[in-house]
C-alpha positions as CSV (number, residue, x, y, z in Angstrom):
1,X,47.4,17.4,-6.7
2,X,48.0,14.1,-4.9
3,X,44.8,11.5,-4.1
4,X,43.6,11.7,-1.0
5,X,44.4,8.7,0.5
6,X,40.7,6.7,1.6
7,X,40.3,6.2,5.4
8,X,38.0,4.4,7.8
9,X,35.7,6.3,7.1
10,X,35.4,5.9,3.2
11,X,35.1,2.1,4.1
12,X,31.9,2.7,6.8
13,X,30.5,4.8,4.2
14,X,30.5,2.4,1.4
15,X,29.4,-0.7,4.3
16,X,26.4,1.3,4.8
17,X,25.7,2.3,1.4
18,X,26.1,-1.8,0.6
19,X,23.6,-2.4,3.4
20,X,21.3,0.0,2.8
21,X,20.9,-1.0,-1.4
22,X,20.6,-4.6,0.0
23,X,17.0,-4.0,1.7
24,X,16.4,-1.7,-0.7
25,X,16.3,-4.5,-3.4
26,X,14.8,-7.0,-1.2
27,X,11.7,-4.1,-0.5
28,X,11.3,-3.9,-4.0
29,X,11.4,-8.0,-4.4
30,X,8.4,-8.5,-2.4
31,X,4.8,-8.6,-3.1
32,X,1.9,-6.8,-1.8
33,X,-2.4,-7.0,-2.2
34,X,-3.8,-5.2,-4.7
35,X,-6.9,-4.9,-5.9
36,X,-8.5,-5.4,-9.5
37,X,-11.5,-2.6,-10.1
38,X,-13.7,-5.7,-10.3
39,X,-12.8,-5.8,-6.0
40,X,-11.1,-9.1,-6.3
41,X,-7.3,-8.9,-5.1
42,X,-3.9,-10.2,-6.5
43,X,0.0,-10.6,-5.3
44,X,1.5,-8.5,-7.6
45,X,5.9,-7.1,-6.7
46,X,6.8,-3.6,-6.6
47,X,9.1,-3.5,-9.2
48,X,7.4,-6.1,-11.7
49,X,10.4,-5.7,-14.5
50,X,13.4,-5.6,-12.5
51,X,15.3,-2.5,-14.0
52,X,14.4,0.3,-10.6
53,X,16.2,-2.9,-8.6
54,X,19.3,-3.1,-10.8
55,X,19.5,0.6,-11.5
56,X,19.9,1.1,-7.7
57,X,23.0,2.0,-6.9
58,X,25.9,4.3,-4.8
59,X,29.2,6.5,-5.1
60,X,31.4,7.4,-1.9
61,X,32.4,11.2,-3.4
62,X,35.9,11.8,-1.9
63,X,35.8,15.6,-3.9
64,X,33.4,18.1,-3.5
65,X,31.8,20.0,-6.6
66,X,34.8,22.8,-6.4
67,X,37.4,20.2,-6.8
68,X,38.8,20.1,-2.9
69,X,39.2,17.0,-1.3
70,X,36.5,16.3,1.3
71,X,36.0,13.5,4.1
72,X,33.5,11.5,2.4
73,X,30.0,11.6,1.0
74,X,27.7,9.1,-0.5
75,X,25.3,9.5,-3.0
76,X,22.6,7.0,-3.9
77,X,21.2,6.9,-7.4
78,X,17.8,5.1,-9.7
79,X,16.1,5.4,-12.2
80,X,13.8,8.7,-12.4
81,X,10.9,7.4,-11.5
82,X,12.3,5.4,-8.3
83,X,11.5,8.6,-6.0
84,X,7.8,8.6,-6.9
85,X,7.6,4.6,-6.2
86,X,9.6,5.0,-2.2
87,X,7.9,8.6,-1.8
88,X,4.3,7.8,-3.6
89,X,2.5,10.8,-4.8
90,X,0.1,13.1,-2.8
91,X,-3.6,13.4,-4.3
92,X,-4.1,16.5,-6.8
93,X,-1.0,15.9,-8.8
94,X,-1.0,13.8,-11.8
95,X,1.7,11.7,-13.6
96,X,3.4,13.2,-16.9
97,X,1.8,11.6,-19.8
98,X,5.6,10.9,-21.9
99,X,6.9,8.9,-18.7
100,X,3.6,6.6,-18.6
101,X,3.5,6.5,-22.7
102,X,6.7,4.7,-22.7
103,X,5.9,2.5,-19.9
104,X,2.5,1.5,-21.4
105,X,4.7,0.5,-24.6
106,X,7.2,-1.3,-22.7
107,X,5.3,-3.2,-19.9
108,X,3.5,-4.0,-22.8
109,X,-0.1,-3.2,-21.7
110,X,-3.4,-4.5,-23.7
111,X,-6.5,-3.0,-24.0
112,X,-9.8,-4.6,-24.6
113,X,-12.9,-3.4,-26.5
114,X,-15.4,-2.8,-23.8
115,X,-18.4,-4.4,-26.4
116,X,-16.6,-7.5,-27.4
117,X,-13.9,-8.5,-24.8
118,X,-11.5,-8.6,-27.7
119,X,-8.2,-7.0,-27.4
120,X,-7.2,-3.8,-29.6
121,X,-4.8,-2.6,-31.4
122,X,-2.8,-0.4,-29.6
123,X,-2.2,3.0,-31.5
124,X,-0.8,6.0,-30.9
125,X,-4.0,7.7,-30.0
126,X,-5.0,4.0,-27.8
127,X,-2.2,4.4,-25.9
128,X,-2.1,8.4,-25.1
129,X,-5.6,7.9,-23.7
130,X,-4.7,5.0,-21.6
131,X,-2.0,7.2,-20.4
132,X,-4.6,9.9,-19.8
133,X,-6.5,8.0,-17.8
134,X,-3.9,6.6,-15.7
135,X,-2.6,10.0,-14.7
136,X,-6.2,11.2,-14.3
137,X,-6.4,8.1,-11.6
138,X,-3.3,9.2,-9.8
139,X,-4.3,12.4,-9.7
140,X,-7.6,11.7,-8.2
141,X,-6.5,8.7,-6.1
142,X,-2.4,9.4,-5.1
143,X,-0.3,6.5,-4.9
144,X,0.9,4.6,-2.2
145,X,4.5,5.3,-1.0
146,X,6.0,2.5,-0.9
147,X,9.5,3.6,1.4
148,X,11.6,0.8,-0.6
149,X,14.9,2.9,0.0
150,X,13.7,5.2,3.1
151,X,13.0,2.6,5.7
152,X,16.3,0.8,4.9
153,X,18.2,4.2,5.2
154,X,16.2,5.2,8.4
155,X,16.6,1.8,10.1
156,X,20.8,1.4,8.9
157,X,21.6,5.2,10.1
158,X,21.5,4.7,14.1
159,X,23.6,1.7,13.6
160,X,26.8,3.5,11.2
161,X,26.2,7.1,12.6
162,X,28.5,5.9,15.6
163,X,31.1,4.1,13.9
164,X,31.1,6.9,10.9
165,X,31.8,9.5,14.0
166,X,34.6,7.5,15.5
167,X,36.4,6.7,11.9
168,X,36.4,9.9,10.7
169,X,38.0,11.0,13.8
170,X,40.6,8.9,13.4
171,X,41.4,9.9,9.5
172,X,41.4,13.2,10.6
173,X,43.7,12.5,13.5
174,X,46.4,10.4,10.7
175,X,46.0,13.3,8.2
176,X,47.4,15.7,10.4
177,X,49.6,13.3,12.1
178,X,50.7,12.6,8.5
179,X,51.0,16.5,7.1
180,X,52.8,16.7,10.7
181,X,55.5,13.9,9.9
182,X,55.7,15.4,6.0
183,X,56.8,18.7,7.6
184,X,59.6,17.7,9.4
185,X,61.7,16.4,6.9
């Protein structure tokens, strides 16, 4: 089975799949307010490490799952827990204790005897509590969407939508001219 052969508009596709990751990483670049639980605020980024910005990415599909050529589809891709930071999370739901284990690991966070101000060692048990407790406050509280991704691909779709219309018009228009002309031989 030959390739099909990419057309106009495989390249507005991957233009607006370029433009939309773009603002997606500068959304996630800025800062915001928050607020410590003392009531005093801070600039803090939405994505503090770095890895949702660079795991953002796109594919233009040219097949569809059965294996038959198509005109074009793009599919955007992130880390897991990238639809939970652009969509937030509604009050009543909690987050999964593994996910925020391993992020308390990582990030790495430190806790702090409440009786001496001193930090503490952070054990197993010291950190599936900390987890606890942050889920328990998501669950009471929500979180914030944050639309890094959906704003970009609201505000980007008005201006392709036209040009995607007319350019896969025109492939469609040179693939039959072109099975025409293959015909005739």
């Amino acid at each position: 089975m030959a390739d099909r052969v990419k057309g106009k508009g495989d390249e507005i596709l991957d233009a607006f799949g370029s433009r939309v990751l773009d603002l997606a990483r500068i959304n996630l670049g800025r800062t915001y307010t928050a607020r410590r639980s003392n009531g005093r605020s801070y600039r803090k980024r939405i994505d503090s490490s770095g890895n949702l910005r660079k795991s953002l990415g796109y594919d233009v599909l040219t097949r569809g799952e059965d294996g038959r050529f198509i005109s074009g589809r793009l599919e955007f891709s992130m880390l897991d827990y990238g639809r939970y930071v652009d969509a937030g999370r509604k009050r009543g739901k909690g987050i999964p204790s593994a996910p925020l284990e391993r992020w308390i690991r990582k990030k790495p966070l430190r806790i702090r005897d409440v009786e001496t101000g001193s930090f503490v060692k952070m054990t197993d048990s010291k950190v599936k509590s900390l987890a606890f407790l942050i889920s328990r406050n998501a669950k009471k509280r929500g979180i914030k969407p944050t639309n890094f991704i959906s704003e970009p691909l609201e505000k980007e779709l008005p201006k392709f939508s036209e040009q995607l219309t007319d350019a896969l018009g025109d492939d469609y228009t040179n693939a039959v001219a072109n099975s025409l002309d293959d015909g005739s031989d």
